[in-house]
SEDRENMI-389119 format. One record per residue (C-alpha): residue in one letter; x, y, z; residue number from 1. Coordinates in steps of 0.001 Angstrom, whole numbers, m for minus. Example, Ala and Ser with C-alpha at 12.3 -4.5 7.8 and 13.67 -1.06 7.14 Angstrom:
<sites>
site bavex:a | u:12300 | v:m4500 | w:7800 | drenro:1
site bavex:s | u:13670 | v:m1060 | w:7140 | drenro:2
</sites>
This chain:
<sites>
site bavex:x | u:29662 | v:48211 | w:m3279 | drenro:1
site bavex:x | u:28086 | v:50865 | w:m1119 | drenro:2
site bavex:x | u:28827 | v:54429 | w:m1882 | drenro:3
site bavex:x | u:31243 | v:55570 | w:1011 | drenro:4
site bavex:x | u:29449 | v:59026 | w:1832 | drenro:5
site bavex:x | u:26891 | v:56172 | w:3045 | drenro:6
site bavex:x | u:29019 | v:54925 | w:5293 | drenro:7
site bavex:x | u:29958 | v:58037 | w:6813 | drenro:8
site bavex:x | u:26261 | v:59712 | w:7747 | drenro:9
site bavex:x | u:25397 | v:56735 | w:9848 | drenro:10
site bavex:x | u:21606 | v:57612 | w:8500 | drenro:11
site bavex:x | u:21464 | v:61379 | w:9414 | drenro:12
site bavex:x | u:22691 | v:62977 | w:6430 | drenro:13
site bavex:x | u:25418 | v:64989 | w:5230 | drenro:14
site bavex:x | u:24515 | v:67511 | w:8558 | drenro:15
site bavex:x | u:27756 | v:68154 | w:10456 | drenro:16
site bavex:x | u:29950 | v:71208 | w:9519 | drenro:17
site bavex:x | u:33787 | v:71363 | w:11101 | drenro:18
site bavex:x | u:34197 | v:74653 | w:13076 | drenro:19
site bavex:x | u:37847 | v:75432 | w:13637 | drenro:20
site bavex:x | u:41333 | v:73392 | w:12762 | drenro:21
site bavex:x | u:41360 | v:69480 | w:12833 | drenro:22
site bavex:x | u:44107 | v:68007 | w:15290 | drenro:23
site bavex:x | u:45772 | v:64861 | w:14842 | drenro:24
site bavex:x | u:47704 | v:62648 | w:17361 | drenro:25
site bavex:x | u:49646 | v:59512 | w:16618 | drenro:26
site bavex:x | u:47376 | v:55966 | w:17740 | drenro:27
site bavex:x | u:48909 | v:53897 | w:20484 | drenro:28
site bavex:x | u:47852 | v:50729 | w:18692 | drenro:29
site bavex:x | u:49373 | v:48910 | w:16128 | drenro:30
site bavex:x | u:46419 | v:49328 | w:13381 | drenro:31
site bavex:x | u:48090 | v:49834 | w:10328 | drenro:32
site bavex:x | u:45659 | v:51693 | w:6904 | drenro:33
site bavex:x | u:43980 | v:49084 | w:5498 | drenro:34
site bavex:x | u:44973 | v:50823 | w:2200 | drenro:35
site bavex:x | u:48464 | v:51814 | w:2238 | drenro:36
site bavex:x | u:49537 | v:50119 | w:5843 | drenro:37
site bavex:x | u:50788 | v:53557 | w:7155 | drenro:38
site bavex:x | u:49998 | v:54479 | w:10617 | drenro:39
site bavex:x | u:47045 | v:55782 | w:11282 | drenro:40
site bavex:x | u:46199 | v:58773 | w:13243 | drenro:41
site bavex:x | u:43200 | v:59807 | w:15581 | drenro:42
site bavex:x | u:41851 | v:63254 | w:14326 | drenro:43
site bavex:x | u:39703 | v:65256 | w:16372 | drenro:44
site bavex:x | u:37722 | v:68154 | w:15384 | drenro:45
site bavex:x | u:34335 | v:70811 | w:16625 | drenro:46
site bavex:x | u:31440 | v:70014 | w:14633 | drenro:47
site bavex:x | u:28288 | v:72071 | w:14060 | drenro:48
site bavex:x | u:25603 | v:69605 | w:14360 | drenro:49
site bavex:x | u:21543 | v:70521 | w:14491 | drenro:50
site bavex:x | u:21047 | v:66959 | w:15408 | drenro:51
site bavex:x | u:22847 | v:66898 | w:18185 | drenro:52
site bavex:x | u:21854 | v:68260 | w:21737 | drenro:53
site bavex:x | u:22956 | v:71723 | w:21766 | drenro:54
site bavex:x | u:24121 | v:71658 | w:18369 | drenro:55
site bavex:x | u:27496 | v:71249 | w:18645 | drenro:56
site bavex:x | u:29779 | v:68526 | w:19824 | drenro:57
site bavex:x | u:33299 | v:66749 | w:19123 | drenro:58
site bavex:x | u:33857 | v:64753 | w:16147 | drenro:59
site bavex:x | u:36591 | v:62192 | w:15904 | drenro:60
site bavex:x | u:37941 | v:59668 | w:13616 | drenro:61
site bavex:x | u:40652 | v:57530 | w:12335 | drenro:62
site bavex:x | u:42720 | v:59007 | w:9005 | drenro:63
site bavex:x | u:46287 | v:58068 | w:7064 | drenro:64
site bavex:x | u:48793 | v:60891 | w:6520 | drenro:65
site bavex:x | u:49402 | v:58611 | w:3462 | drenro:66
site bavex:x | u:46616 | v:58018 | w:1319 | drenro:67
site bavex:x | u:42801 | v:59339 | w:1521 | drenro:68
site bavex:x | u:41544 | v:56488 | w:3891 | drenro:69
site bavex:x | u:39377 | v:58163 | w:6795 | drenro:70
site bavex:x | u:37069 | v:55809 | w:8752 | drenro:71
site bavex:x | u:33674 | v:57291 | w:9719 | drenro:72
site bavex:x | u:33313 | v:59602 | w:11697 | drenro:73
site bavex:x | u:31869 | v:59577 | w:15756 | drenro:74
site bavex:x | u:30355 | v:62429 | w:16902 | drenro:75
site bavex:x | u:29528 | v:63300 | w:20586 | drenro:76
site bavex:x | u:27475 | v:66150 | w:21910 | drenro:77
site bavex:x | u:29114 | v:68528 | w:24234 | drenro:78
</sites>
């Protein structure tokens, strides 16, 4: 099995760093945690990125309030 920080760095690197608080809103779709079948949430956060233009952007991924399931993260410029 792959080791999940793999999956998470999409080939970059362990590079972004979260700048302020994380917010989470409840999903609209019916995709229950493939670990504990809780609803999911969308969490958004600022990332500090030296890869991306500017260096900073908005980082956002799917994460259970239940368990430690996160999926990886996208990350826009901007």
């Amino acid at each position: 099995m792959p080791d999940p920080r793999d999956l998470r760095d999409h080939g970059y690197g362990d590079v972004a760093t979260p700048e302020g608080v994380p917010v989470a809103v409840v999903t609209n779709q019916d995709m229950p945690c493939p670990n504990c079948e809780c609803q999911l949430l969308q969490v958004t956060l600022k990332v500090k990125n030296p890869k991306l233009k500017g260096g900073k952007g908005t980082g956002m991924y799917l994460g259970c309030p239940a368990c430690p399931y996160a999926s990886p993260m996208l990350t826009t410029a901007g």
